[in-house]
Backbone as CSV, one residue per row, in Angstrom:
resi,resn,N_x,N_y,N_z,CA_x,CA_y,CA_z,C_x,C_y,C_z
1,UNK,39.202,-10.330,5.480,37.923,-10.902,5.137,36.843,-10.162,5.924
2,UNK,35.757,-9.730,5.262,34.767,-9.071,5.647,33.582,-10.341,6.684
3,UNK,33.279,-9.777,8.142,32.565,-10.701,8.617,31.133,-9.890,8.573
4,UNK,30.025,-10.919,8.141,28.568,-10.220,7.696,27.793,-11.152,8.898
5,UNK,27.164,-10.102,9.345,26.231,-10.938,10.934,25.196,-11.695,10.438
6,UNK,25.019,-12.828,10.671,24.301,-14.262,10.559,22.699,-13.942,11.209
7,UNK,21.753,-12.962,10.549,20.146,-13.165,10.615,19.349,-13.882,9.777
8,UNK,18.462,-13.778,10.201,17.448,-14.863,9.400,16.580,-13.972,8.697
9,UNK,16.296,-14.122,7.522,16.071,-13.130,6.407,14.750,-13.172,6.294
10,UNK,13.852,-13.983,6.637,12.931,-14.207,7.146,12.273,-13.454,8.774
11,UNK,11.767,-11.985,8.474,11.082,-11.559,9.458,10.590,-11.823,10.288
12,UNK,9.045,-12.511,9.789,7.804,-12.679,10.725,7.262,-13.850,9.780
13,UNK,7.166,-15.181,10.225,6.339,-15.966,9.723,4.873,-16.551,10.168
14,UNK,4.155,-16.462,9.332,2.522,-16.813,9.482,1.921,-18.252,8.756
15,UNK,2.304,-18.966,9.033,2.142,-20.042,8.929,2.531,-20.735,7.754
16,UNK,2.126,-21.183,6.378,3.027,-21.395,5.214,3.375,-20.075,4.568
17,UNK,3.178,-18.840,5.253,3.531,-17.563,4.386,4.978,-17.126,5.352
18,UNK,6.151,-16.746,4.771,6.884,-16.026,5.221,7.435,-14.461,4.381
19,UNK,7.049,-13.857,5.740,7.582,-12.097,5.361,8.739,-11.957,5.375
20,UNK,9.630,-11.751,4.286,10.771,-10.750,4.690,11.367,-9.451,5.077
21,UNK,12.426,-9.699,5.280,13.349,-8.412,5.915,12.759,-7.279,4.388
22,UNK,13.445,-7.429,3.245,13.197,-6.837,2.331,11.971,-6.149,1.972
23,UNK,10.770,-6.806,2.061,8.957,-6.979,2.196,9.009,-6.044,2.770
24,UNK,9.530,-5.793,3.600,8.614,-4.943,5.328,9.622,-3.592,4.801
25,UNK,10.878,-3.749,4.243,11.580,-2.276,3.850,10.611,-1.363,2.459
26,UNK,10.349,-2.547,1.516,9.608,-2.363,0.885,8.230,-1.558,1.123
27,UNK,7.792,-1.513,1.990,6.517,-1.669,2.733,6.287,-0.213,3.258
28,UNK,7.222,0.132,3.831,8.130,1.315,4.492,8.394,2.470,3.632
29,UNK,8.969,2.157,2.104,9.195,2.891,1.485,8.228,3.447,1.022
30,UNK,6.658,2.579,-0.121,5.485,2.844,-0.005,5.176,3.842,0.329
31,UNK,4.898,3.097,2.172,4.165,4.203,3.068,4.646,5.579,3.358
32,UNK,6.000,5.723,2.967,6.406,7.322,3.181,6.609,7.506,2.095
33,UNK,6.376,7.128,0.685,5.851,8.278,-0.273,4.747,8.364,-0.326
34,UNK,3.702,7.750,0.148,1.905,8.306,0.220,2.338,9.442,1.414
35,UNK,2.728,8.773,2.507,2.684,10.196,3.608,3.100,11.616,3.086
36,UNK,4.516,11.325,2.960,5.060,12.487,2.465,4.537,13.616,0.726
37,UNK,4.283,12.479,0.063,3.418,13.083,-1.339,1.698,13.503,-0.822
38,UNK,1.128,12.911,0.038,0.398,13.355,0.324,0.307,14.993,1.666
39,UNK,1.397,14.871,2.233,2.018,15.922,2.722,2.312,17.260,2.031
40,UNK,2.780,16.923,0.965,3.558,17.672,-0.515,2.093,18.738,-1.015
41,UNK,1.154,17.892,-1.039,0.301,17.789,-1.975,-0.976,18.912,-0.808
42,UNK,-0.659,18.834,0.417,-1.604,19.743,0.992,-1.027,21.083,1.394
43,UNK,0.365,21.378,1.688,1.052,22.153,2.452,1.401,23.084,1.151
44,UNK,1.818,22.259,-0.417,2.890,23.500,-1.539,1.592,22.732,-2.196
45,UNK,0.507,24.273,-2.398,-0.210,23.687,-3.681,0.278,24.297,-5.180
46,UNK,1.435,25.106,-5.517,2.125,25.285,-5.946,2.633,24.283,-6.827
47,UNK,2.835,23.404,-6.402,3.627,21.778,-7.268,2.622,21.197,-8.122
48,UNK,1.527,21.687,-8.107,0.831,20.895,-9.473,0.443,20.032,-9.139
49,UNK,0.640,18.872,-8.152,0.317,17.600,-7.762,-0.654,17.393,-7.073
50,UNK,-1.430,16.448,-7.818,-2.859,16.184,-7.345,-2.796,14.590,-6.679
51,UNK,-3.858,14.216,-6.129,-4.269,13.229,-5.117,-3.591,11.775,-5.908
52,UNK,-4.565,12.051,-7.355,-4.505,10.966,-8.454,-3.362,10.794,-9.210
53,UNK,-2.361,12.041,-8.779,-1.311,11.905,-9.995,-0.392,10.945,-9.263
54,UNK,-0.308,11.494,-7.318,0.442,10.421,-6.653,0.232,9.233,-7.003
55,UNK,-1.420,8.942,-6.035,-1.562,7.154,-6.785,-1.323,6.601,-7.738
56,UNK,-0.928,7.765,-8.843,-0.667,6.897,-10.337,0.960,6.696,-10.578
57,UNK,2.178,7.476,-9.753,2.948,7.123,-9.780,3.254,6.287,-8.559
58,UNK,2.437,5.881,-7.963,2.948,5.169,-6.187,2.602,3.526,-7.352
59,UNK,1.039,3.603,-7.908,0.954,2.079,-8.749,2.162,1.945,-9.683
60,UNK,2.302,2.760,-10.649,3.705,2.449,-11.378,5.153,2.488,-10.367
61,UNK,5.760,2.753,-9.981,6.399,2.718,-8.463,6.658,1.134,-7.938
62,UNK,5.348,0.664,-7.476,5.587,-0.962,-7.052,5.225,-1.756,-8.248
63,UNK,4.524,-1.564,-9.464,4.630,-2.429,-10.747,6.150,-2.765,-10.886
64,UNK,6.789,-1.475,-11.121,7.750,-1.271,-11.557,9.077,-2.037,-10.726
65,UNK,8.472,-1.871,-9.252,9.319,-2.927,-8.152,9.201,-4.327,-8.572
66,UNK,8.128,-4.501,-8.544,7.846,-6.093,-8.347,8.314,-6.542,-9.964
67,UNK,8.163,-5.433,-11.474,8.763,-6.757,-12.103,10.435,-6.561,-12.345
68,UNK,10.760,-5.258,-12.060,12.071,-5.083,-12.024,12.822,-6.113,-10.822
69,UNK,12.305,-6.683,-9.698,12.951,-7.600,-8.999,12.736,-9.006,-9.493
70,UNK,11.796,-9.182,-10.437,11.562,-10.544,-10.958,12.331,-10.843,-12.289
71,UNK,12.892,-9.468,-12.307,13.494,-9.625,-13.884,14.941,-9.559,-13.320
72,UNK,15.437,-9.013,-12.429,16.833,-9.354,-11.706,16.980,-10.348,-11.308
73,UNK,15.911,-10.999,-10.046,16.245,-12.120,-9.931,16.845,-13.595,-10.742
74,UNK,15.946,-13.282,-12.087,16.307,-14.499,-12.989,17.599,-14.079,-14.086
């Protein structure tokens, strides 16, 4: 039998709002594709990729999170 360590899935709570573990990975992932695409995007101008094309796949990106986890969940 596999033993799985007993945390509280619940991060950081702020009063009736609670953050999760997941939230904050989420959060993480985001922020290092703006860093890194924005990295991409100054160093190889070679790649075609512009400022706006990131933001337009970083918005489709978490659309795409948030209803793909709402559509798993149920």
């Amino acid at each position: 039998m596999l033993v799985h360590p007993q945390f509280d899935p619940v991060a950081l709570q702020l009063g009736p709002v609670a953050i999760h573990w997941y939230g904050l990975m989420y959060l993480l992932a985001f922020l290092q594709v703006i860093l890194l695409g924005r990295w991409c995007i100054k160093h190889r101008p070679w790649s075609g990729w512009t400022a706006a094309m990131l933001d337009d796949v970083l918005f489709y990106g978490v659309l795409g999170t948030i209803v793909g986890g709402r559509l798993g969940y149920v």
